[in-house]
Each structure stands twice: as structure tokens, then as C-alpha cells.
C-alpha positions as CSV (number, residue, x, y, z in Angstrom):
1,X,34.5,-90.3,19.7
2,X,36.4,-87.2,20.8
3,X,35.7,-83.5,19.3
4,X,37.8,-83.8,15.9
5,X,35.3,-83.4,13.5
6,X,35.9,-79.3,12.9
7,X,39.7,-78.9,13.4
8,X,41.0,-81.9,12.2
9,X,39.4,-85.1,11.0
10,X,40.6,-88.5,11.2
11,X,41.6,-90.4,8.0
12,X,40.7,-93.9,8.6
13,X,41.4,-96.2,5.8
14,X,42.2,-99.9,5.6
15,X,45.6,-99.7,3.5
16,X,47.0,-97.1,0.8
17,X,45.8,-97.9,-2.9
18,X,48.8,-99.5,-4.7
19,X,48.6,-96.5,-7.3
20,X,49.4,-92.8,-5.9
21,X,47.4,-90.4,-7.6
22,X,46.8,-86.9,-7.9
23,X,43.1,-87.3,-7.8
24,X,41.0,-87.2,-5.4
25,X,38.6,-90.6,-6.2
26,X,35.4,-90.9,-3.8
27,X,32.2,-91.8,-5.0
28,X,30.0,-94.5,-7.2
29,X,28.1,-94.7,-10.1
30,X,25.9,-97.9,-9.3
31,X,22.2,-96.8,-8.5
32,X,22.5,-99.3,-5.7
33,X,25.0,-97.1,-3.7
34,X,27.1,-98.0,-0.2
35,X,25.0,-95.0,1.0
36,X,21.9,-95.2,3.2
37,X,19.9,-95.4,0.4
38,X,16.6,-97.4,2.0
39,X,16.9,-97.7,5.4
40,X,16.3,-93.4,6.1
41,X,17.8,-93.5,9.5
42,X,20.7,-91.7,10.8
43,X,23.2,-91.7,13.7
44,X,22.5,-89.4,16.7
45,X,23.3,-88.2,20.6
46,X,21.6,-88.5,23.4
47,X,22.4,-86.0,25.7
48,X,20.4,-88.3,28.3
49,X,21.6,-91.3,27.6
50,X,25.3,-90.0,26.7
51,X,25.1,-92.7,24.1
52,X,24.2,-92.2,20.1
53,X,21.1,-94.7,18.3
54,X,19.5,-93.3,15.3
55,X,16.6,-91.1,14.1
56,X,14.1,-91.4,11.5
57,X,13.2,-88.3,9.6
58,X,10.8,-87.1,11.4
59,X,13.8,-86.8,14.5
60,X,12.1,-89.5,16.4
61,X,14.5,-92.4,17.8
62,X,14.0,-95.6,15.4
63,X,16.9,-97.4,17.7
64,X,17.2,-96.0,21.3
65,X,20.2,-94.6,21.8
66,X,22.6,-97.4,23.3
67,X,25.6,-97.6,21.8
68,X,29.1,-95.7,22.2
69,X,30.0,-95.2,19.0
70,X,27.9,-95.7,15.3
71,X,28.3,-95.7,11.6
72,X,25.7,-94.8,9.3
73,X,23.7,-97.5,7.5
74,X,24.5,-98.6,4.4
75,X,23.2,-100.5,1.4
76,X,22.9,-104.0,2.8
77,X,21.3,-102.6,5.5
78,X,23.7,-102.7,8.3
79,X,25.8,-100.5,10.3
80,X,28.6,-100.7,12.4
81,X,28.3,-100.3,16.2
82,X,30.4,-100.3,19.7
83,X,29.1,-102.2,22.1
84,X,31.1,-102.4,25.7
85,X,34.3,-101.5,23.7
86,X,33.3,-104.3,20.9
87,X,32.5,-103.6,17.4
88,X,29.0,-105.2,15.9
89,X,26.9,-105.1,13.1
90,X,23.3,-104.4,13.6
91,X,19.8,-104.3,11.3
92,X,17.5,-101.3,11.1
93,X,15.5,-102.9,14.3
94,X,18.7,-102.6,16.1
95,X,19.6,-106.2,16.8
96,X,22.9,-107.7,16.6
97,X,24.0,-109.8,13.4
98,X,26.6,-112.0,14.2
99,X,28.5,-113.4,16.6
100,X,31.5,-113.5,14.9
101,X,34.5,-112.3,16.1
102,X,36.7,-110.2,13.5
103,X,40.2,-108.2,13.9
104,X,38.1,-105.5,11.8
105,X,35.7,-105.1,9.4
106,X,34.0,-102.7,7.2
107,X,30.3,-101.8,6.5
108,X,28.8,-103.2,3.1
109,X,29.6,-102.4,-0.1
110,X,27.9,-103.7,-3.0
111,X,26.8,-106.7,-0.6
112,X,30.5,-107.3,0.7
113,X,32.7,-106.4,3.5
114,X,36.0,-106.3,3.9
115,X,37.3,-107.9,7.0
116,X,40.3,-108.9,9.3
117,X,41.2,-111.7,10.6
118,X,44.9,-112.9,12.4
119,X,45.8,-109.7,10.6
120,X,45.0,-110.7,7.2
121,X,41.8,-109.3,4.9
122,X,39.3,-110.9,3.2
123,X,35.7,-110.6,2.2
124,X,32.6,-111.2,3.9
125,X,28.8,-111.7,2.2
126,X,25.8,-110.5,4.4
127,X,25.3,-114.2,5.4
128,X,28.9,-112.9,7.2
129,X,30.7,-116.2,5.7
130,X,34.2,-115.2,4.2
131,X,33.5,-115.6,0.4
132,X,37.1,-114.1,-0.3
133,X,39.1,-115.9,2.7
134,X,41.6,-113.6,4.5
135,X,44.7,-114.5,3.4
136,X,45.9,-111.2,1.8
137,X,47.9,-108.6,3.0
138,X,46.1,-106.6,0.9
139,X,42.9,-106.5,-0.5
140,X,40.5,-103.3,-2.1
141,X,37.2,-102.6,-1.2
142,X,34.2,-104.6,-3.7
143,X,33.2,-102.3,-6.1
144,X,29.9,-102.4,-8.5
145,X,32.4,-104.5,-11.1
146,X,32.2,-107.4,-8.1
147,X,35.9,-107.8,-8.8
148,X,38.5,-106.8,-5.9
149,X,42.3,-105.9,-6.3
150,X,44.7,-108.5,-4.0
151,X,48.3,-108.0,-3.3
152,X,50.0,-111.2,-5.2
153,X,53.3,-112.7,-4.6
154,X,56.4,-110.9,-5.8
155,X,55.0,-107.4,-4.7
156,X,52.6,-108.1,-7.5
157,X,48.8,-106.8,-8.0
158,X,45.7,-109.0,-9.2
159,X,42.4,-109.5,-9.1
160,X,39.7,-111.7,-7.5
161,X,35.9,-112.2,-8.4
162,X,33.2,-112.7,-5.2
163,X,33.7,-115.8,-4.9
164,X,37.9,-115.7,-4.8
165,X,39.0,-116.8,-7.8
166,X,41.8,-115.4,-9.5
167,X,41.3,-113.5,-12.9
168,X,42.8,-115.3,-15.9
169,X,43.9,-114.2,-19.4
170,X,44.9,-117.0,-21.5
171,X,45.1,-119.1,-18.6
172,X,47.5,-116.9,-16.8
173,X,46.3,-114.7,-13.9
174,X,46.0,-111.1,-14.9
175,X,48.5,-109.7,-12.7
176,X,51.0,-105.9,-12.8
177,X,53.2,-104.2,-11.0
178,X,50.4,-101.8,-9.5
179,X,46.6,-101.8,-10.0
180,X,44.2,-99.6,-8.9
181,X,40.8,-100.7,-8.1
182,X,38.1,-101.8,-11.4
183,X,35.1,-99.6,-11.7
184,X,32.5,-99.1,-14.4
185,X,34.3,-102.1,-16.6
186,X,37.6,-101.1,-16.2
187,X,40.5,-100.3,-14.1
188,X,44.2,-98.5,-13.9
189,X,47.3,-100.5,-14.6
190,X,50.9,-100.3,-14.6
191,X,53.4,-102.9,-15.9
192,X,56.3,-100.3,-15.1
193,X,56.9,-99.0,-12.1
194,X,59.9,-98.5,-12.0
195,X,62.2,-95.2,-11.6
196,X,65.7,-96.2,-12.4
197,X,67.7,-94.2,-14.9
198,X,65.2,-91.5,-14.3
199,X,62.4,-93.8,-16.1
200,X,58.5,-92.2,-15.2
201,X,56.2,-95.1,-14.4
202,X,53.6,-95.5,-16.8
203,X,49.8,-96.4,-16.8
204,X,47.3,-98.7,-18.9
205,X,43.8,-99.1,-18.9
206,X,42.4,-102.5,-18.8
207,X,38.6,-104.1,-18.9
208,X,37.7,-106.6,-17.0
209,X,38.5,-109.9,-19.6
210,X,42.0,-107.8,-19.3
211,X,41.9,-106.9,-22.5
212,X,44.6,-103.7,-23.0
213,X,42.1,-100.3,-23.9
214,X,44.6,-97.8,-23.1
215,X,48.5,-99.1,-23.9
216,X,51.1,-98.5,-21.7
217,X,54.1,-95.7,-22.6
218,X,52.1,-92.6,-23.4
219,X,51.2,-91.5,-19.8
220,X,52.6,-91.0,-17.0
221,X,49.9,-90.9,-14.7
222,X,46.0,-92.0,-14.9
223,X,42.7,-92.5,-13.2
224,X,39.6,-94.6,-13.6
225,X,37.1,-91.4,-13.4
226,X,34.3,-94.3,-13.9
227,X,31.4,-94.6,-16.3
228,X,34.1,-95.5,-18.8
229,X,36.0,-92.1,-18.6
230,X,39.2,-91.2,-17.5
231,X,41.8,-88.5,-16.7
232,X,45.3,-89.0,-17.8
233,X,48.4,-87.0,-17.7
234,X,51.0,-87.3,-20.7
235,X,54.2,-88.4,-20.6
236,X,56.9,-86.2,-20.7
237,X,54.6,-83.2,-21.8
238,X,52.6,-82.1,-18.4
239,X,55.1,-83.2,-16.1
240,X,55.0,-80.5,-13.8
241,X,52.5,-80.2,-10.9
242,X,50.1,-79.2,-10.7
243,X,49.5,-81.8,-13.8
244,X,47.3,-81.4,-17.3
245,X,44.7,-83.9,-16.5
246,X,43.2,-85.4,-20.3
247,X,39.6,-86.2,-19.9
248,X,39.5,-89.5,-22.0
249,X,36.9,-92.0,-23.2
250,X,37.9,-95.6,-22.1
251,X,38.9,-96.0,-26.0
252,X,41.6,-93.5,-25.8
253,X,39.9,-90.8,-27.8
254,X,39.3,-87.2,-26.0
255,X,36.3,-86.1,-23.9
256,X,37.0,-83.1,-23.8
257,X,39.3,-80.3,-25.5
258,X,39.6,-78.5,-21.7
259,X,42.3,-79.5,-19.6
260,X,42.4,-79.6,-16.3
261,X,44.9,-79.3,-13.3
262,X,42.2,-80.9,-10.3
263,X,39.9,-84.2,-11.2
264,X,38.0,-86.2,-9.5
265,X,35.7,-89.7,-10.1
266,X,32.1,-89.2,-11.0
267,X,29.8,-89.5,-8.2
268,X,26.2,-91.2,-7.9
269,X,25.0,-87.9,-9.3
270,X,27.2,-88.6,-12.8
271,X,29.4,-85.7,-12.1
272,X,32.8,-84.9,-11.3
273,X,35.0,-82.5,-9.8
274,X,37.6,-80.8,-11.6
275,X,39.6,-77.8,-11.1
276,X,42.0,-75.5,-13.0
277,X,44.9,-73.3,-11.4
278,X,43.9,-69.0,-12.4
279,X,46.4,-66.9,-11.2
280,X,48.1,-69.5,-8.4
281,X,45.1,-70.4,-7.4
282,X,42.7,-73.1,-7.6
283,X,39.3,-72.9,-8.6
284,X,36.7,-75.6,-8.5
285,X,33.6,-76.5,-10.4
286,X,31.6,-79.6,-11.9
287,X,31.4,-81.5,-15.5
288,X,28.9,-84.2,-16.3
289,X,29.9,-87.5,-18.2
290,X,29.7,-85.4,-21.9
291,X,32.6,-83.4,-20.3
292,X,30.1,-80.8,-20.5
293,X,30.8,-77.9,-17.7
294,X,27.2,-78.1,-15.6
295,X,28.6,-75.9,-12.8
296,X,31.6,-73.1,-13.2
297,X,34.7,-73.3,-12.0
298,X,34.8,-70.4,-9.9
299,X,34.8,-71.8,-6.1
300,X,37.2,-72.1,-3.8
301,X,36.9,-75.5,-2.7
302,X,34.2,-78.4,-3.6
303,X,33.4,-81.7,-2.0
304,X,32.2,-84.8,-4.3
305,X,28.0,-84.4,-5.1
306,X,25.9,-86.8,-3.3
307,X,22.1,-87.2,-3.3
308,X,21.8,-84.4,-6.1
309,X,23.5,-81.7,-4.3
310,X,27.1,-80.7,-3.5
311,X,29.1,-78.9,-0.7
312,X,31.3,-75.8,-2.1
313,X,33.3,-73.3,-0.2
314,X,33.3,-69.5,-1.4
315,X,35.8,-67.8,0.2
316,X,34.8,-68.1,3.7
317,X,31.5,-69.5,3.2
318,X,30.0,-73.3,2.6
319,X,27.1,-73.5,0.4
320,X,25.1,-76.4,-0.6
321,X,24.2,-76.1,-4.4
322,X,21.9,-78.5,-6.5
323,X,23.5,-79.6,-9.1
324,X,21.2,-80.1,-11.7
325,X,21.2,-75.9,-11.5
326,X,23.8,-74.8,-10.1
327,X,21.2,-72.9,-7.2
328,X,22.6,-72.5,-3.8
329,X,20.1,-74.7,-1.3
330,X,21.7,-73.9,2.2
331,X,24.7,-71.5,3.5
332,X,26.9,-72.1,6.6
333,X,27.2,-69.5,8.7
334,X,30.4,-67.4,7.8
335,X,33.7,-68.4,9.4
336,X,35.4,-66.2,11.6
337,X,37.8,-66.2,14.6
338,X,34.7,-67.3,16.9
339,X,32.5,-69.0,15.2
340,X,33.0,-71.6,12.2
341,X,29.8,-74.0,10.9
342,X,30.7,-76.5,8.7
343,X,29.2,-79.1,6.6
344,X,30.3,-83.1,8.1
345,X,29.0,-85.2,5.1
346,X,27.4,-85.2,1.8
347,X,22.9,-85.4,1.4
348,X,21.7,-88.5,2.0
349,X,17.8,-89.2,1.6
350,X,18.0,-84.7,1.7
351,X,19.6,-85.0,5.4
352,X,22.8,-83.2,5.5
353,X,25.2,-83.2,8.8
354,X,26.4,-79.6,9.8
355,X,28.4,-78.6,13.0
356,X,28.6,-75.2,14.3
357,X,31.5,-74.5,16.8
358,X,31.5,-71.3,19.0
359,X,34.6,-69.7,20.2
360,X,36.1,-72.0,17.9
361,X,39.7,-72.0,19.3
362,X,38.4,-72.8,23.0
363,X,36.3,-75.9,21.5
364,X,33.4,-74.2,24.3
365,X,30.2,-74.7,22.3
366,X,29.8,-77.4,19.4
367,X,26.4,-77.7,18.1
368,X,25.5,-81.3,15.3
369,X,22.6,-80.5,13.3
370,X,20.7,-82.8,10.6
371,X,19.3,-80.6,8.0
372,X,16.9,-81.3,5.7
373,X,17.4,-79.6,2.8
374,X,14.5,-81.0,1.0
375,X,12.2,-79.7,3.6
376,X,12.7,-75.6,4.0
377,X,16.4,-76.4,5.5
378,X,14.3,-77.7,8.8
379,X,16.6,-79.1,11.9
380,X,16.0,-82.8,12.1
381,X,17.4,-83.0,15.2
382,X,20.4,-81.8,16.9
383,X,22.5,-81.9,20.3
384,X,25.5,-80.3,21.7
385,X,29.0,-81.6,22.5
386,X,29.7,-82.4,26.0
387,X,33.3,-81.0,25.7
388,X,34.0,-82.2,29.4
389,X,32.8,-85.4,29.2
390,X,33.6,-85.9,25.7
391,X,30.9,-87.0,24.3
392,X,28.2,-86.1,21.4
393,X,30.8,-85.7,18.7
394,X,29.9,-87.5,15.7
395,X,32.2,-87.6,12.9
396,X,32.0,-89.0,9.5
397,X,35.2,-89.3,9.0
398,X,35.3,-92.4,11.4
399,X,33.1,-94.2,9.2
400,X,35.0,-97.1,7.7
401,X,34.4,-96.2,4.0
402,X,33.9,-92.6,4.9
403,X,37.2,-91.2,3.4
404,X,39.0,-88.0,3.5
405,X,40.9,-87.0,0.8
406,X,43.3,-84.6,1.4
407,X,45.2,-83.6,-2.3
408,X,48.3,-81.7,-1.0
409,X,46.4,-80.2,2.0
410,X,44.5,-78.2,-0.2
411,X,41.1,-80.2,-0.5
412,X,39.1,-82.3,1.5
413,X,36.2,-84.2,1.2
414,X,33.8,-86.2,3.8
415,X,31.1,-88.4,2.3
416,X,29.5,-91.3,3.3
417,X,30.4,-93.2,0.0
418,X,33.8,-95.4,-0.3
């Protein structure tokens, strides 16, 4: 793992969602999340070993450091590892799952991976046994509706349950031109696609019998903000960008009388992101699932909340704020020419990641830090990056669901979550 993690992170997803939105969608609403939810340990350096293994809370090492590169755990209880150039999964005692050879393959969510084989995806369970056989050119991640979106023939999109069958409707398979992925119960449609003679696709909202909730026609974009809510944009009226984003129950019927320009899926936490343009510029703050405003929008830049807390930036400055209260739990030093600390991930189990980078432009000094924030801000442990020999750097952004969504270069977020 090379330096990356402060001047430009790596986007490292599987394939592009069929459906190109202007949200930013990262997060879950299951209590069981992909996050390291039971295990408590976390990827580290050793300086010594010039290898990473992972710590425990208290900073000790749980698994010796012996591996080249390392994921986080997540809520199967496994993480992803590089051994002599190979990738493995491993348990929280550090020993090797499987001996299976795959192309690729992801860490678990909801109990599933996806995988690669001879260039083609499927799913495997944590007996790591291909449930959903690769045979697809594309296939989404599982999400907490156990249903995944494939790629069908004809450019078409469907859907598959755990065990790979096909989703029927009056004994046809459920299938549109583009799908998103199902979460919460339901998931984002489109029957037309199409652009010719100036025609705007146009978005439905399904359940998962594929029963129409939202009809197709009225809008001309939409997302699945889960726990049945979501943001459309009207057809013909809020064409411009940046968009009017509708805040919708799943029935159609409003949310919320606010619109706004920026929004985002609900987290674990039960709150979203959203963001409204004042004076040609953005501004950022938080609603819970009564479209009720729990923190202001009045910052520069937000990341989705995890573990009860969320990253903000204020002009030049990252804060961590709780947001049950809106209360700022931890500051990043301010940014300037020579030094820049910056948050890596969300809180997980209160353990945050934070990097601070001296003489930034040079790359001459990098120090990785797990905070806990639950605990007085106290350094879990931390370690420099060897800038010579390239090593130390952990990024979170690596991470197979890790993702890094970048909504017209103005906003980007690194979680642990899908």
C-alpha cells in the first residue's frame, strides 16, 4: 500500500451501478452492519515487522503483524489479507479460511461475498461455497433485503435471491432496463432509458414482490434513501443541476416540504446527508427518517455518520460531531500549506482513523492514529509512514466495500460500510 490516503485516494469498486445518480449512497440501516461490529480489532503497522496485523482496544496486537496488506473485519467475522502477494480470508485468531482460489473477492456483507471467478461474479456464503454461481457479468453487492441485482440478457437488469433464483412476477422474471440495488424493501427502477428525441429517462420504485409503489413518468431521476424513503427529482420541473431532490415516503406522498440540492442514503445511525446550494455554494447538514433537520446545514463538507458520530469539514477544519446533539467530539488540526490531518474512516466500536501529514507537499512526515473518541480522544495506537520504503500507509479506501464517493469532485466520503 503506497502513501495515497491524504492526496488522493483510490476508488476501488467492483463495477459501476447500472443507475447514475446524483447522490452519494453509502451506508446501511440493518443493526447487523458490514462494519466491525463484534470482532473490536483493527488493522495496524508495525514499524518492526514492516508488516500490518491488528490491535485490540487496549493497542495491544490481537494478530501479530504478518501480513502485507489488510482490510478491516467485518460482520461475518472475516477480513481480507495479502499473503506472499496472495489475497486470503482470515478469523479473529488470524488463521486462514479457505483454500480456495478466487479471481477476486469481497469481504462479507450480510453473510455474503461477492466473488470472481474466470472473470465472471457470483456470491459466496461463509461456508465459502458459491450460493449465487459466477456466471454474471454483473452482479451488486447483498444487501440486508438478501436479494442482489444481475445483469440479464439483452442489456437487461434483474434480480436474484441467496440462493440464485430469479425473481418472478406472474411467472415472468422481474426484469428493466436499469435497476439499482433493493434496500429496506424496495429498490429504483427504470423501464425507459432511453434518450432519443430528447426523451429523459424515467424512474420507478418497486418492492420486492415487484409490485409498482412509485409509477414510472413523473421523475426523472430517483434514489432508494432506505428505510422506505426516497429522494426524487421531477420531471421536467428541476431539471437543472444542481437538482431539487423530493424527500418521499415509499408510497409517493412527501416527507418533507424542504427541498434539497445534495442527498444521501440513511446510514446505521438513521440519518442522512443532505445539502442545499446558498449563495453558489454548498452547505451540508443532517435529517433523521421524520425528515426532521437534527443537525444544520451550515458545513462545508460532511461524510455519511457511522457508529453515532459524523465527520464534517468547516472551512478548513474536520470535526467529529455526535449526532444525537449536534456537539463537536474531536477537531483535526487545521490545514495549512505544511501540515494537513485528516479523518481516514468513519467510528467504529468509538475508534476513528486520523492521518496527520507534515510538510504536506513533500509527503516527509505521515503520522496514522486510532482515536478513541469514546475514551477522552486517547491515541490507540499509532505509527509513521516509511515514505522511503513505502510502507505503513493504511488506507480505507482500499477496502473492497470501502467506497469513495466523489459527487462532481465536490464531496467525498470514506467509511467502512458498502
Amino acid at each position: 500500500m503506497g502513501y495515497n490516503s491524504l492526496k488522493q485516494m483510490k476508488k476501488t469498486t467492483l463495477l459501476a451501478l447500472p443507475l447514475v445518480l446524483a447522490m452519494a449512497f453509502t451506508g446501511c440501516t440493518d443493526n447487523d452492519t458490514p462494519s466491525t461490529t463484534k470482532t473490536k480489532l483493527w488493522p495496524a503497522y508495525s514499524s518492526s515487522a514492516n508488516l500490518y496485523g491488528y490491535i485490540n482496544k487496549k493497542g495491544e496486537w490481537a494478530i501479530p503483524a504478518q501480513f502485507s496488506e489488510a482490510s478491516s473485519f467485518f460482520s461475518a467475522g472475516y477480513a481480507i489479507v495479502k499473503i506472499n502477494g496472495n489475497q486470503a480470508f482470515i478469523d479473529t485468531d488470524g488463521k486462514v479460511q479457505s483454500c480456495v482460489s478466487f479471481d477476486s473477492a469481497e469481504p462479507f456483507i450480510y453473510k455474503f461475498s461477492r466473488a470472481e471467478l474466470n472473470n465472471k461474479f457470483g456470491m459466496i456464503n461463509t461456508d465459502f461455497e458459491f450460493a449465487i454461481q459466477p456466471v454474471y457479468s454483473y452482479l451488486s453487492e447483498m444487501t440486508n433485503d438478501g436479494i442482489v441485482t444481475y445483469q440479464a440478457s439483452g442489456d437487461k437488469f434483474g434480480f436474484l435471491d441467496k440462493k440464485g433464483n430469479v425473481l418472478m412476477k406472474d411467472n415472468n422474471p422481474i426484469v428493466y432496463e436499469s435497476a439499482d440495488a433493493f434496500r429496506d424493501g424496495y429498490c429504483v427502477v427504470s423501464a425507459n432509458m432511453s434518450t432519443d428525441d430528447g426523451r429523459i429517462p424515467t424512474y420507478a420504485l418497486i418492492d420486492t414482490k415487484g409490485n409498482i409503489q412509485i409509477s414510472e413518468g413523473r421523475y426523472m431521476n430517483m434514489g432508494n434513501m432506505g428505510l422506505g424513503i426516497v429522494g426524487a427529482v421531477e420531471k421536467d420541473k428541476d431539471a437543472t443541476s444542481p437538482y431539487d431532490w423530493h424527500i418521499l415516503k415509499a408510497d409517493g406522498s412527501s416527507l418533507s416540504s424542504r427541498i434539497y440540492n445534495r442527498v444521501s442514503r440513511f446510514s446505521e445511525d438513521k440519518v442522512a446527508w443532505v445539502g442545499i446550494k446558498d449563495e453558489n455554494k454548498m452547505k451540508y447538514g443532517y435529517i433523521d427518517a421524520d425528515g426532521k433537520e437534527v443537525i444544520s446545514l451550515n458545513h462545508d463538507e460532511v461524510w455519511i455518520s457511522t457508529g453515532g458520530y459524523a465527520w464534517v469539514l468547516d472551512e478548513n477544519t474536520y470535526k467529529l460531531l455526535d449526532v444525537k446533539n449536534g456537539s463537536t467530539v474531536l477537531s483535526c488540526q487545521t490545514m495549512t500549506s505544511d501540515v494537513k490531518e485528516a479523518p481516514l474512516c468513519g467510528v467504529h466500536n468509538g475508534l476513528t482513523l486520523v492521518a496527520k501529514a507534515t510538510n504536506y507537499n513533500g509527503d516527509t512526515s505521515v503520522e496514522f492514529r486510532w482515536v478513541d473518541v469514546t475514551d477522552g480522544n486517547r491515541t490507540v495506537y499509532s505509527w509513521n509512514y516509511n515514505k522511503d520504503k513505502n510502507n505503513g500507509a493504511l488506507d480505507p479506501s482500499s477496502w473492497a466495500p470501502a467506497r469513495k464517493n466523489n459527487m462532481n469532485n465536490e464531496h467525498n466520503e470514506y467509511v467502512f460500510l458498502k
